[in-house]
Gaussian input, Z-matrix of N, CA and C with variables (Angstrom, degrees):
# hf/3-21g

backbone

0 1
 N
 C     1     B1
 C     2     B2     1     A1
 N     3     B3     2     A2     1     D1
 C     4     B4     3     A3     2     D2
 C     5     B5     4     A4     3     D3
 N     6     B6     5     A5     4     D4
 C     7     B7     6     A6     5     D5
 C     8     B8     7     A7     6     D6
 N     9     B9     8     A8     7     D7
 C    10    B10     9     A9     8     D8
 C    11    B11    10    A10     9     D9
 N    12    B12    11    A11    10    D10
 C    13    B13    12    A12    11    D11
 C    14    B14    13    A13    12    D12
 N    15    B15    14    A14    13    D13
 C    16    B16    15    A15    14    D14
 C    17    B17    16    A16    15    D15
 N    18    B18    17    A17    16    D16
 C    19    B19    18    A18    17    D17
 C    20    B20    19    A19    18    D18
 N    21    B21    20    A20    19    D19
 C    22    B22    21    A21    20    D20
 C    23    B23    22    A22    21    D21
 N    24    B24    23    A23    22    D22
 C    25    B25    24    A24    23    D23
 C    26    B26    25    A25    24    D24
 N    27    B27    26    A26    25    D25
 C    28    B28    27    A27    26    D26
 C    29    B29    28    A28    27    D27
 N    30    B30    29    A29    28    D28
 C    31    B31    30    A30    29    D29
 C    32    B32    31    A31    30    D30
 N    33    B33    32    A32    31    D31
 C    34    B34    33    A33    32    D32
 C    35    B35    34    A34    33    D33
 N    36    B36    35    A35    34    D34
 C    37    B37    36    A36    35    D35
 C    38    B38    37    A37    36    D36
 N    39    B39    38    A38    37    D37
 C    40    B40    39    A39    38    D38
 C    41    B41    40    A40    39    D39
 N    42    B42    41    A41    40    D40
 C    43    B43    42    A42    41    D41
 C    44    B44    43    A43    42    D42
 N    45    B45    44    A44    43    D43
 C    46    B46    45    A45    44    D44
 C    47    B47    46    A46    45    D45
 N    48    B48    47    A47    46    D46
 C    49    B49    48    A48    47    D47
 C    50    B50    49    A49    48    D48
 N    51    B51    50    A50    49    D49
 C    52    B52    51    A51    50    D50
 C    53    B53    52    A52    51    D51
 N    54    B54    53    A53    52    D52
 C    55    B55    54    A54    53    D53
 C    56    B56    55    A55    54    D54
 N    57    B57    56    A56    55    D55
 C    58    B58    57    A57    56    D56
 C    59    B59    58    A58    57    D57
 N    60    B60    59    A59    58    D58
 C    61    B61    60    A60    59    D59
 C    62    B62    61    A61    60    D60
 N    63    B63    62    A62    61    D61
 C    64    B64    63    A63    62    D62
 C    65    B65    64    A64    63    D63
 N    66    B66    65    A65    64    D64
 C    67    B67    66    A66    65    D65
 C    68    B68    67    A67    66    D66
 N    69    B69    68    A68    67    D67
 C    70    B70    69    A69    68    D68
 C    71    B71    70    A70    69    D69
 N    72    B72    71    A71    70    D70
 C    73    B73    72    A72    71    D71
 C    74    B74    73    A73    72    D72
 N    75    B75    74    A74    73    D73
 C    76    B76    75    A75    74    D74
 C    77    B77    76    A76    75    D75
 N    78    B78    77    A77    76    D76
 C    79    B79    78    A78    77    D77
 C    80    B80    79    A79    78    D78
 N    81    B81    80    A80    79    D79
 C    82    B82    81    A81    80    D80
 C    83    B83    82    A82    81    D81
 N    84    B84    83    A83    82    D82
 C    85    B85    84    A84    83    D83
 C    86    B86    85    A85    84    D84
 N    87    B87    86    A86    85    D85
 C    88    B88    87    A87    86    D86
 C    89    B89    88    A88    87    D87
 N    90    B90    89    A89    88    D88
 C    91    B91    90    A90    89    D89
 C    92    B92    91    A91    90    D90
 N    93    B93    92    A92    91    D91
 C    94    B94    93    A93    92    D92
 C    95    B95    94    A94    93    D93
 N    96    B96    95    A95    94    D94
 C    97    B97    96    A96    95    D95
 C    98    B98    97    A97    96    D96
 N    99    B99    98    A98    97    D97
 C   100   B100    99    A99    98    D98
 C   101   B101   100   A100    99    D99
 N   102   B102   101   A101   100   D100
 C   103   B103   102   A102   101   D101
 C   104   B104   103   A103   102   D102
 N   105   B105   104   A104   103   D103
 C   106   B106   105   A105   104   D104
 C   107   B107   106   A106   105   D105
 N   108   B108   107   A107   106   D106
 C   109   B109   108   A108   107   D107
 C   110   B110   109   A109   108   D108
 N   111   B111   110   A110   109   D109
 C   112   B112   111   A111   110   D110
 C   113   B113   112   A112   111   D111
 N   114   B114   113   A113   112   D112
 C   115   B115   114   A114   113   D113
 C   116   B116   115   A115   114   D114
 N   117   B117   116   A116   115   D115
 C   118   B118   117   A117   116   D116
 C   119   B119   118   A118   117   D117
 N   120   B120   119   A119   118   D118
 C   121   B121   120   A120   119   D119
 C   122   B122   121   A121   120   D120
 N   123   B123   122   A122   121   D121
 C   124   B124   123   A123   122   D122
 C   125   B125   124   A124   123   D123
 N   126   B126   125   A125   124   D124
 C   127   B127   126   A126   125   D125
 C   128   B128   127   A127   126   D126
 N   129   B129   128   A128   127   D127
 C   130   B130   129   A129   128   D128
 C   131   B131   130   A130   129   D129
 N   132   B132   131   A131   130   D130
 C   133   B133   132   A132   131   D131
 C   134   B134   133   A133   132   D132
 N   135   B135   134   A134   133   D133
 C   136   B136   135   A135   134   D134
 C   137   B137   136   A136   135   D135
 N   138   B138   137   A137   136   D136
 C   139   B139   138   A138   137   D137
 C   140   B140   139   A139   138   D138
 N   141   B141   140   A140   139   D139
 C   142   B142   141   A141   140   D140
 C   143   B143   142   A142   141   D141
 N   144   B144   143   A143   142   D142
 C   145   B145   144   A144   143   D143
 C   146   B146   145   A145   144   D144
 N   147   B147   146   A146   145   D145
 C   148   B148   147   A147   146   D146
 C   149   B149   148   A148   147   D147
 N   150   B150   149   A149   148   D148
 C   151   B151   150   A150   149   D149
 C   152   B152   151   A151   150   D150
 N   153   B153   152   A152   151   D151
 C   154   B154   153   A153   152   D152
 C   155   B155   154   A154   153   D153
 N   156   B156   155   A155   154   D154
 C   157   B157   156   A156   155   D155
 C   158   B158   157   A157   156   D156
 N   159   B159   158   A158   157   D157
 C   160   B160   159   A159   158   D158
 C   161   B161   160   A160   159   D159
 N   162   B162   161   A161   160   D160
 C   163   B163   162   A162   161   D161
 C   164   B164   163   A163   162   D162
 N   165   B165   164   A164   163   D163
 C   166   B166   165   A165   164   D164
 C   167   B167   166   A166   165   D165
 N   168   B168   167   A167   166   D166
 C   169   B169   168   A168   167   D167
 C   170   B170   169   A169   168   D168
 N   171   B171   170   A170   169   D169
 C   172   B172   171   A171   170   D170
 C   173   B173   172   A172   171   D171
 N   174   B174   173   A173   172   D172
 C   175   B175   174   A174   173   D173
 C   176   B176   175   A175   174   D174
 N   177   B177   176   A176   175   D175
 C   178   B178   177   A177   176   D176
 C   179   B179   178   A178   177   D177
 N   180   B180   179   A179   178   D178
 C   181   B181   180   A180   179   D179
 C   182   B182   181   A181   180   D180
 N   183   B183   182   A182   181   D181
 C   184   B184   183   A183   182   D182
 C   185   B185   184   A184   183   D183
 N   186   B186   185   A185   184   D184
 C   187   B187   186   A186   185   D185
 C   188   B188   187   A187   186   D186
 N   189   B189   188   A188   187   D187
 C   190   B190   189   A189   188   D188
 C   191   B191   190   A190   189   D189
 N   192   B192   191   A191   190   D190
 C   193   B193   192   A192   191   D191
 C   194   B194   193   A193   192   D192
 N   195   B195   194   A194   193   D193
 C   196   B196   195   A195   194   D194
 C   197   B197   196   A196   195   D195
 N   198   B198   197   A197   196   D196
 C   199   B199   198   A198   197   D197
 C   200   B200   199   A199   198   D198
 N   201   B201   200   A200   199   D199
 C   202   B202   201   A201   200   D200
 C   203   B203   202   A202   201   D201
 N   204   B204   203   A203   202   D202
 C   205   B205   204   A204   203   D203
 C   206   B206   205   A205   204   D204
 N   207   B207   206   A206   205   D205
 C   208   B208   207   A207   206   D206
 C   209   B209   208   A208   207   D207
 N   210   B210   209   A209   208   D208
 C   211   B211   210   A210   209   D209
 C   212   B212   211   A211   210   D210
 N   213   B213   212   A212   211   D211
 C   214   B214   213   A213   212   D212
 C   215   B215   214   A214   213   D213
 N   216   B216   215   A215   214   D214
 C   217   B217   216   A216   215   D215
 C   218   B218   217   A217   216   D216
 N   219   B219   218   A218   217   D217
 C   220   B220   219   A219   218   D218
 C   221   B221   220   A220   219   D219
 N   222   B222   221   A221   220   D220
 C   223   B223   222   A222   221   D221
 C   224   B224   223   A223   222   D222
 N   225   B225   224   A224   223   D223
 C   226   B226   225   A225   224   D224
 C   227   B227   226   A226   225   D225
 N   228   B228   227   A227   226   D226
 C   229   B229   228   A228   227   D227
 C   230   B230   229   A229   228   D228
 N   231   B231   230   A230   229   D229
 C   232   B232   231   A231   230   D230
 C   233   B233   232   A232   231   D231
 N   234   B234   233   A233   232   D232
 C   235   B235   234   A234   233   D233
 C   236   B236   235   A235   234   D234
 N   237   B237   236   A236   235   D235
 C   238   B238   237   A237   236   D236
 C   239   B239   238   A238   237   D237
 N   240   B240   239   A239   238   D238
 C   241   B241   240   A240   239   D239
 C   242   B242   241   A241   240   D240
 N   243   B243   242   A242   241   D241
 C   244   B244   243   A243   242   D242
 C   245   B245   244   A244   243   D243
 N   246   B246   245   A245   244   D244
 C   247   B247   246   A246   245   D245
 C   248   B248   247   A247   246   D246
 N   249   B249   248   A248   247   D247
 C   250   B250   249   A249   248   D248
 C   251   B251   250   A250   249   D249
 N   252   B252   251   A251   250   D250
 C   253   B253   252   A252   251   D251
 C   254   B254   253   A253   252   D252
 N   255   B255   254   A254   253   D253
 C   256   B256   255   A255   254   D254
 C   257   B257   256   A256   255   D255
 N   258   B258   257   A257   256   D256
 C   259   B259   258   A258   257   D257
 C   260   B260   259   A259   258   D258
 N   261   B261   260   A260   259   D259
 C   262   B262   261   A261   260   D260
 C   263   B263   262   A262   261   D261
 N   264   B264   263   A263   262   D262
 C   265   B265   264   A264   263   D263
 C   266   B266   265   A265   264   D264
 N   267   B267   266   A266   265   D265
 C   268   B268   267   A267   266   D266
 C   269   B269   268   A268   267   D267
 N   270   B270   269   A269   268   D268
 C   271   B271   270   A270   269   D269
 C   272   B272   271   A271   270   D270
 N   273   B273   272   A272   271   D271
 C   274   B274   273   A273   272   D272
 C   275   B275   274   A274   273   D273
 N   276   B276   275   A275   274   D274
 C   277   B277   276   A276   275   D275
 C   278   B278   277   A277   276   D276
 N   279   B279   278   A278   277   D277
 C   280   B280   279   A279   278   D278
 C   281   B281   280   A280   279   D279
 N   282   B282   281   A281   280   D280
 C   283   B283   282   A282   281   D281
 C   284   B284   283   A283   282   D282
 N   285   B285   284   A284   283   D283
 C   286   B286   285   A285   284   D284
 C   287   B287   286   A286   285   D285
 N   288   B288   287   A287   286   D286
 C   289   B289   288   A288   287   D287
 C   290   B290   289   A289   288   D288
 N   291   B291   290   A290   289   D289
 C   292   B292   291   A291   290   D290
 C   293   B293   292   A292   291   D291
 N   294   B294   293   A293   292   D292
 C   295   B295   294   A294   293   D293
 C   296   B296   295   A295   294   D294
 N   297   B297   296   A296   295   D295
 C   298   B298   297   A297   296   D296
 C   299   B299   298   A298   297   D297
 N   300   B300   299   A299   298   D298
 C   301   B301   300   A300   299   D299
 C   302   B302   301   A301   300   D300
 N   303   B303   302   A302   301   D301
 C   304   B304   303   A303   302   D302
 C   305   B305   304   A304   303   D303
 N   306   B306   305   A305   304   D304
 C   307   B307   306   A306   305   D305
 C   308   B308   307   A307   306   D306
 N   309   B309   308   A308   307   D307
 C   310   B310   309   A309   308   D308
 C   311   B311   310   A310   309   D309
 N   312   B312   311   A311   310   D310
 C   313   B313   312   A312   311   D311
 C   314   B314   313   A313   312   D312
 N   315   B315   314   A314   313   D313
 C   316   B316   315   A315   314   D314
 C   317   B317   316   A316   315   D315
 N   318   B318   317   A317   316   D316
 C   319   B319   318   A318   317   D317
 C   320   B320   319   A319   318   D318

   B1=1.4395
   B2=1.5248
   B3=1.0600
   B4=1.7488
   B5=1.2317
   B6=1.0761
   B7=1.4551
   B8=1.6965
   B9=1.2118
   B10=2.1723
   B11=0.9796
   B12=1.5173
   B13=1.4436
   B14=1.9050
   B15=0.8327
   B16=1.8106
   B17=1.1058
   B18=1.2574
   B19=2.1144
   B20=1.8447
   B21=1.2845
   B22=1.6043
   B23=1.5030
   B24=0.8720
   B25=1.5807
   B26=1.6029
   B27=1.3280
   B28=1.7681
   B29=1.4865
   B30=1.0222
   B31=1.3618
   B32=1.4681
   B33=1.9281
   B34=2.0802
   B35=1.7105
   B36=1.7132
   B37=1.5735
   B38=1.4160
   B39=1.3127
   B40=0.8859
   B41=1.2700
   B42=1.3495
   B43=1.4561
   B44=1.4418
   B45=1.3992
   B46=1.6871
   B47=1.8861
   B48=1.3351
   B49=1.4534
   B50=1.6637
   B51=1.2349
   B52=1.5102
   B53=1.6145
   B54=1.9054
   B55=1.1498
   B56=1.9393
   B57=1.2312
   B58=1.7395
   B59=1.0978
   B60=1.4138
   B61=1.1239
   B62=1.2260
   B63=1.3226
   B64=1.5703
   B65=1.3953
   B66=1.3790
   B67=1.3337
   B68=2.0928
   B69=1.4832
   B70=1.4769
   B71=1.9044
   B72=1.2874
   B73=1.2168
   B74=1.6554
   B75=1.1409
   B76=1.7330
   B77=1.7370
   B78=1.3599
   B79=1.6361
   B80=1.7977
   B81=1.0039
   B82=1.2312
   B83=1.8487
   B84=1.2381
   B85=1.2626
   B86=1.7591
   B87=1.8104
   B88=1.7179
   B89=1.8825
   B90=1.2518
   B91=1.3842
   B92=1.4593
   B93=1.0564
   B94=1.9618
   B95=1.7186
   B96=1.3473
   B97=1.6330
   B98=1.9781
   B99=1.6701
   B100=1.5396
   B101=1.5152
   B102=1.2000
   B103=1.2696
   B104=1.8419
   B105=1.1361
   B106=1.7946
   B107=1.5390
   B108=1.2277
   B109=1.6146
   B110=1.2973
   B111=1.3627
   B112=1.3778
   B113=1.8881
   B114=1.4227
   B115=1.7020
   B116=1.4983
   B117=1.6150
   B118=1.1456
   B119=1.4080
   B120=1.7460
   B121=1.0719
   B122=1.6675
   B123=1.3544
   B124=1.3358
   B125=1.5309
   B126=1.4768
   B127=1.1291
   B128=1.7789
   B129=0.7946
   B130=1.7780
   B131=1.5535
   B132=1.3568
   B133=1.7327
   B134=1.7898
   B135=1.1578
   B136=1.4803
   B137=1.9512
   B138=0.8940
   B139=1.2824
   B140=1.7290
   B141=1.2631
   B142=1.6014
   B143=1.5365
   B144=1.2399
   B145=1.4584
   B146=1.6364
   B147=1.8843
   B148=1.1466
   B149=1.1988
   B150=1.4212
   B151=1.5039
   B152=1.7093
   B153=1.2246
   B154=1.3864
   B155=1.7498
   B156=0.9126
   B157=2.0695
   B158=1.4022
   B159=1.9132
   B160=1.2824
   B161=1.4534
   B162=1.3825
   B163=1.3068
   B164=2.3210
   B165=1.2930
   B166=2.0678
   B167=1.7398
   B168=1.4671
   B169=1.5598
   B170=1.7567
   B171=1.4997
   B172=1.0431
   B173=1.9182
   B174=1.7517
   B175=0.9801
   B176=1.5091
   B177=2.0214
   B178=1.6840
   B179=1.7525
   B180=0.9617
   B181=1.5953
   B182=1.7288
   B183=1.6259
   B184=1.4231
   B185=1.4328
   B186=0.8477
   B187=1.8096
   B188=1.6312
   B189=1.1730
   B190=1.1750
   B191=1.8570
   B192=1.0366
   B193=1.9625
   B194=1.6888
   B195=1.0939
   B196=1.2243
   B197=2.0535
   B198=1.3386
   B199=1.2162
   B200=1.7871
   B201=1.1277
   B202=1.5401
   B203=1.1055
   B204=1.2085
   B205=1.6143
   B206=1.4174
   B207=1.2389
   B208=1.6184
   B209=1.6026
   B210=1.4118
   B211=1.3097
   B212=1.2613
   B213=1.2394
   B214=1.4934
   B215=1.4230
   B216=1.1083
   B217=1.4058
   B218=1.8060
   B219=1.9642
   B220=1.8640
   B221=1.6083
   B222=1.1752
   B223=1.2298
   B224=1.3656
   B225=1.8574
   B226=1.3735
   B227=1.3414
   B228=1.4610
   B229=1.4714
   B230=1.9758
   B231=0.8902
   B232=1.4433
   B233=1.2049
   B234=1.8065
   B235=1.2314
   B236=1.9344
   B237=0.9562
   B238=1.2627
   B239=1.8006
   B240=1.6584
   B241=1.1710
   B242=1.6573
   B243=1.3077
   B244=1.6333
   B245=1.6072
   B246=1.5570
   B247=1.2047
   B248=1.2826
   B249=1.5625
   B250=1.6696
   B251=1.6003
   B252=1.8395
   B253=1.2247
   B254=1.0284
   B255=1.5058
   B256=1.3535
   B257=1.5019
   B258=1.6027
   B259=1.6117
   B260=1.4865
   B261=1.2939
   B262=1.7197
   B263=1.6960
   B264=1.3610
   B265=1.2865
   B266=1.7522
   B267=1.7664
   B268=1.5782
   B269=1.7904
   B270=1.4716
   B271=1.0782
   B272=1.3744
   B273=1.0199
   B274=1.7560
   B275=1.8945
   B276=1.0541
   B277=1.8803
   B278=1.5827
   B279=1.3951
   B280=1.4343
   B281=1.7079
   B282=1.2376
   B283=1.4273
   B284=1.4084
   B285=0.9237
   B286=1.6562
   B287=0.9846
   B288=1.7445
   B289=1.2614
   B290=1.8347
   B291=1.0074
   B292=1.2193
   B293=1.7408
   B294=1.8275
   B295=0.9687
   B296=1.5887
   B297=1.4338
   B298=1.8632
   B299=1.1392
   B300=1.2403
   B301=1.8826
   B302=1.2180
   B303=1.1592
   B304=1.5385
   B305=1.7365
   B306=0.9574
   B307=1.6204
   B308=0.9986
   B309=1.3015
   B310=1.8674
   B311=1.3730
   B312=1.0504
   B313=1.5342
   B314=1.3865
   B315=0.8392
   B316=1.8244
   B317=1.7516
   B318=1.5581
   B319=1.5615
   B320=1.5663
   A1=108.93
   A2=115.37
   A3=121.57
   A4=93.57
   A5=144.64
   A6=154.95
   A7=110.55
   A8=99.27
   A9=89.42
   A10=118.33
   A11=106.88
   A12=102.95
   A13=99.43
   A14=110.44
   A15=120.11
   A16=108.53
   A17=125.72
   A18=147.65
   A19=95.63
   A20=122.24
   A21=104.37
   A22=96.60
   A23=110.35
   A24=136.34
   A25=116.47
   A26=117.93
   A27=114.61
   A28=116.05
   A29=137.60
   A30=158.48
   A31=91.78
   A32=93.57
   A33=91.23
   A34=83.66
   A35=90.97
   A36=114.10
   A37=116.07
   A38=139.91
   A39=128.75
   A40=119.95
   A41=128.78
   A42=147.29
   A43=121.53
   A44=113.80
   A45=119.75
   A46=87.87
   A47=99.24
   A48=92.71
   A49=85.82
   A50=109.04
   A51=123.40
   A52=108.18
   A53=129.14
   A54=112.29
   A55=79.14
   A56=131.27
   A57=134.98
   A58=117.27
   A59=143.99
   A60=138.59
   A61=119.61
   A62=124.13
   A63=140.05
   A64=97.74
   A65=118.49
   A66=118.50
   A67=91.25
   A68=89.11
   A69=98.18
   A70=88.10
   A71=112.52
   A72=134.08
   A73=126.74
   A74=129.96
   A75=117.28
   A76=102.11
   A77=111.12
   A78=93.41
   A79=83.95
   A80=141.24
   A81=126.79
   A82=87.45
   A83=130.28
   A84=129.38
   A85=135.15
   A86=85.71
   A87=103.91
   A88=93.98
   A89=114.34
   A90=121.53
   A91=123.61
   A92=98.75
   A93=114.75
   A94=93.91
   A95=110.15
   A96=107.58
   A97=109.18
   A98=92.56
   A99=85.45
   A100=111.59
   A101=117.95
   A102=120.76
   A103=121.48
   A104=89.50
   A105=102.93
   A106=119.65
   A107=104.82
   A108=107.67
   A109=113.40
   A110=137.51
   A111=139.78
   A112=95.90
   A113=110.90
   A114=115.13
   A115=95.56
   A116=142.99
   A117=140.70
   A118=116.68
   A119=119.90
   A120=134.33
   A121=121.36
   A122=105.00
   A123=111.30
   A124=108.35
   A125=130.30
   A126=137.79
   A127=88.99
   A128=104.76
   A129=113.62
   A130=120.54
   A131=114.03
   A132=117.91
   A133=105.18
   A134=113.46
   A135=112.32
   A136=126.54
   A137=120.98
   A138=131.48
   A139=101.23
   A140=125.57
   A141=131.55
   A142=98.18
   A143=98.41
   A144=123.48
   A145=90.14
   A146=110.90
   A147=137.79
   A148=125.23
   A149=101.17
   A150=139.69
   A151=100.02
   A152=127.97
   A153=135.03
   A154=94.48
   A155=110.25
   A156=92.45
   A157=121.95
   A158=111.64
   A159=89.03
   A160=122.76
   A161=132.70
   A162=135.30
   A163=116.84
   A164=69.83
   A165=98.48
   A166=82.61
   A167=130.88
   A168=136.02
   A169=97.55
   A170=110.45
   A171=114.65
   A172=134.70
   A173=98.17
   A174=114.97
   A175=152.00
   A176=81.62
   A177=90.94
   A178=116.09
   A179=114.18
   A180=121.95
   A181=124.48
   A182=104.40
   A183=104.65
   A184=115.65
   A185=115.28
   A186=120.14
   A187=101.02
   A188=127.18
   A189=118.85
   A190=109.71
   A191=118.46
   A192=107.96
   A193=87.10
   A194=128.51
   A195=133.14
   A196=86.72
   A197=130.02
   A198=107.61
   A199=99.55
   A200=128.90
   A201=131.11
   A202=116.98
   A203=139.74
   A204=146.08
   A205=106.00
   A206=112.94
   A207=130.35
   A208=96.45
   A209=117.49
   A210=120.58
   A211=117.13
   A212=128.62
   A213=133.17
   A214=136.54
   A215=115.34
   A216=134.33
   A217=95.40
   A218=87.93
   A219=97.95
   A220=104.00
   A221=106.17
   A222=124.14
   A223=97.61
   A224=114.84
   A225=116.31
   A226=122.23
   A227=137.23
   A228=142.42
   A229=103.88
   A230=127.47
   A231=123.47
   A232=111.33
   A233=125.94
   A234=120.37
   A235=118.44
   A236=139.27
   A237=138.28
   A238=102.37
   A239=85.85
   A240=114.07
   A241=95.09
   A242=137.41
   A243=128.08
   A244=79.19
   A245=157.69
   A246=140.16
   A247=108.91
   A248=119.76
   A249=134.48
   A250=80.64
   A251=129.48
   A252=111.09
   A253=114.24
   A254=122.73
   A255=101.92
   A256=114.34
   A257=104.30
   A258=114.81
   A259=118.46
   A260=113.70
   A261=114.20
   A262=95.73
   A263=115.08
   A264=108.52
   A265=112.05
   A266=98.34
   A267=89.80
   A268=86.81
   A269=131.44
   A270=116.71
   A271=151.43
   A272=155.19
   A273=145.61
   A274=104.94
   A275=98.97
   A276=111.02
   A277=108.61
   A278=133.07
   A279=121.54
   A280=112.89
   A281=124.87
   A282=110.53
   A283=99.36
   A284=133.77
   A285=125.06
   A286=106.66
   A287=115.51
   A288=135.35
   A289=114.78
   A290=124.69
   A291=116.64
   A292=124.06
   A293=104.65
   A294=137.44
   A295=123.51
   A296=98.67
   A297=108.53
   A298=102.68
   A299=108.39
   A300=102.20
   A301=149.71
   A302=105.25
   A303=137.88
   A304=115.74
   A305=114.14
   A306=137.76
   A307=124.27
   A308=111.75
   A309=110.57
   A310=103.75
   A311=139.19
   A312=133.02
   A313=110.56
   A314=132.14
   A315=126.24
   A316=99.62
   A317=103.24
   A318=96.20
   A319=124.93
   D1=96.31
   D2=-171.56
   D3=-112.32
   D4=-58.69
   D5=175.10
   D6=-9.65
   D7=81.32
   D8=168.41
   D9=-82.34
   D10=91.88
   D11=-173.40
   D12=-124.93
   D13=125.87
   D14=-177.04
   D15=-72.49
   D16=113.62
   D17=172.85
   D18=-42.21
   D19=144.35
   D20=170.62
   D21=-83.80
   D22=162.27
   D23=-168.05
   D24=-119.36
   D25=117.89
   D26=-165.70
   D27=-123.37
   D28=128.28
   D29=-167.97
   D30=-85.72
   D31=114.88
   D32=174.60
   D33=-104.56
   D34=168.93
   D35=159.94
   D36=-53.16
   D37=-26.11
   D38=-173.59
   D39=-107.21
   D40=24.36
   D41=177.21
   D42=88.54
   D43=7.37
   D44=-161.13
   D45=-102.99
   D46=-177.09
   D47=176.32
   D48=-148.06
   D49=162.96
   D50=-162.44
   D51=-127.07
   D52=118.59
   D53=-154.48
   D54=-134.78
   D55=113.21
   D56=157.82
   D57=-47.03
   D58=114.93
   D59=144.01
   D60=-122.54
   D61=167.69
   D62=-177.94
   D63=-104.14
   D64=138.13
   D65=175.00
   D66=-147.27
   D67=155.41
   D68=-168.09
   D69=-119.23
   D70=117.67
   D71=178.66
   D72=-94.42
   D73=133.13
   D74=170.41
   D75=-74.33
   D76=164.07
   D77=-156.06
   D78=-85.24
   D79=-31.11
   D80=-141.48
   D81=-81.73
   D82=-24.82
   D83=155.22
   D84=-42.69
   D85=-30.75
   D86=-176.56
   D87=-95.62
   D88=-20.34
   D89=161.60
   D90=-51.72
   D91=-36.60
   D92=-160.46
   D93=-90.28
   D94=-34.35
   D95=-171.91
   D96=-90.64
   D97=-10.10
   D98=166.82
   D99=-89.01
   D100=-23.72
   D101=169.92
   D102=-59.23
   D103=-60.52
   D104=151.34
   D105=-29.50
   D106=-79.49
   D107=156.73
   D108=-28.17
   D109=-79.22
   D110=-133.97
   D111=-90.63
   D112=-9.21
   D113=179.50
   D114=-95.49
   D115=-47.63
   D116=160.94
   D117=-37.09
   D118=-56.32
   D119=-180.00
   D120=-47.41
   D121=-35.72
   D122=-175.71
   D123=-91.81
   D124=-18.77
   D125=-140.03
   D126=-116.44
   D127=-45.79
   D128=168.92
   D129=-74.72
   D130=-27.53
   D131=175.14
   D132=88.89
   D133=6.35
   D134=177.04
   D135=-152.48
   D136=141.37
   D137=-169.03
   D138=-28.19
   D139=156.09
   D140=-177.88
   D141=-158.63
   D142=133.00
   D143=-171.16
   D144=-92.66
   D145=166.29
   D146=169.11
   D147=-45.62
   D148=-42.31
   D149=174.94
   D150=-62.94
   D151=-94.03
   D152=-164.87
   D153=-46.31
   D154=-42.88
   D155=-177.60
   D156=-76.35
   D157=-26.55
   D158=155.64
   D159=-70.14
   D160=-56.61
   D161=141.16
   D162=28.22
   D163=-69.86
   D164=-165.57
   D165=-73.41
   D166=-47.10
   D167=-159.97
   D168=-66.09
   D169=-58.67
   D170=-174.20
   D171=-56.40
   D172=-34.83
   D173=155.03
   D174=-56.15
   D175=-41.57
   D176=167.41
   D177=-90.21
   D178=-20.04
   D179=171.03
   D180=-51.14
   D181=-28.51
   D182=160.19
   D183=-134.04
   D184=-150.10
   D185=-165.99
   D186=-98.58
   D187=170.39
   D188=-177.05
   D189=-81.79
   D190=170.40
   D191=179.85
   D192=-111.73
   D193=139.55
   D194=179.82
   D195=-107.77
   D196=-31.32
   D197=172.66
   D198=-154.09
   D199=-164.79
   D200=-178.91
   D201=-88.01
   D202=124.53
   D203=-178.59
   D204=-47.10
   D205=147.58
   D206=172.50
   D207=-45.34
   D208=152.92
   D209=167.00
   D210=-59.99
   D211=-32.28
   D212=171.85
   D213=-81.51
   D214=6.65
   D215=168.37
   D216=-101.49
   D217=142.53
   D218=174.71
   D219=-92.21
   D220=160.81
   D221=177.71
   D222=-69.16
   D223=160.25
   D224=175.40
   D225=-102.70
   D226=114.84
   D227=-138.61
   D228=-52.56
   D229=118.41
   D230=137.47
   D231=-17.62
   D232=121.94
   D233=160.46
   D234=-43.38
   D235=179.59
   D236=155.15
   D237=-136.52
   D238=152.33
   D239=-152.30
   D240=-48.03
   D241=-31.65
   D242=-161.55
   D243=-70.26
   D244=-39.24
   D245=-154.95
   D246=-88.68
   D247=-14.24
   D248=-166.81
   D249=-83.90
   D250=-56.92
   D251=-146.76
   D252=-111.64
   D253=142.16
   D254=-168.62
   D255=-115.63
   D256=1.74
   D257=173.16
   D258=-70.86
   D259=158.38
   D260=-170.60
   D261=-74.27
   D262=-170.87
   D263=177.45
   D264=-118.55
   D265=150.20
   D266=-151.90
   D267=-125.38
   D268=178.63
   D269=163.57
   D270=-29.01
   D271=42.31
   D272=-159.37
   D273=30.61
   D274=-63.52
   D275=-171.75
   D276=-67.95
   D277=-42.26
   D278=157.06
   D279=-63.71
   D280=-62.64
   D281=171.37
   D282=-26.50
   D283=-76.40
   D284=-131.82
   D285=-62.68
   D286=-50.47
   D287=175.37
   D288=-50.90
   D289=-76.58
   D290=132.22
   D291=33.65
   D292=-105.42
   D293=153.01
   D294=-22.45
   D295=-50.11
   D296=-179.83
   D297=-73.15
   D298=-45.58
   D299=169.18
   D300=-54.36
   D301=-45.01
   D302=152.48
   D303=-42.62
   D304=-39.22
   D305=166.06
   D306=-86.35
   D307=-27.84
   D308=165.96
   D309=-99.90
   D310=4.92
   D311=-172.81
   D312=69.63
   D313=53.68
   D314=-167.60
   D315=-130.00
   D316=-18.58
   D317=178.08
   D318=-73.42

């Protein structure tokens, strides 16, 4: 990913702002955020998308920003995924499999 290319960035009604990206996940990672989902889901009384739990993940992981850091201070790194996972690594085709399970409740 060399490409600097800036996500557009959207101003909601409710003061948040909304930024798209593509992110490439290990599945047992996309596992952990359906789980997320389905603990939000129950805890709220209504269906929760992929979206709203990363959302809820991202929020509770740091402190709230009451405004934007000085220009001269660095941003604080995004975990990466080897710190998200803590399983060894297994084929592509068991992950997934795996993963689908884990999300359908079948595990």
């Amino acid at each position: 990913m060399n490409d600097r290319v800036t996500p557009p960035m959207h101003a909601l009604p409710d003061g948040e702002a909304e930024i798209s990206l593509v992110l490439r996940l290990p599945w047992e990672d996309v596992a952990r955020l359906g789980q997320e989902a389905g603990r939000l889901a129950s805890q709220m009384q209504r269906p929760v998308t992929l979206d709203e739990a990363v959302s809820n993940r991202l929020r509770s992981a740091r402190p709230a920003a009451s405004h934007a850091k000085p220009a001269g201070e660095q941003p604080t790194p995004m975990p990466t995924s080897a710190s998200v996972s803590s399983l060894p690594p297994r084929p592509p085709a068991d992950q997934a499999r795996q993963a689908i399970e884990r999300i359908n409740g079948s595990a």
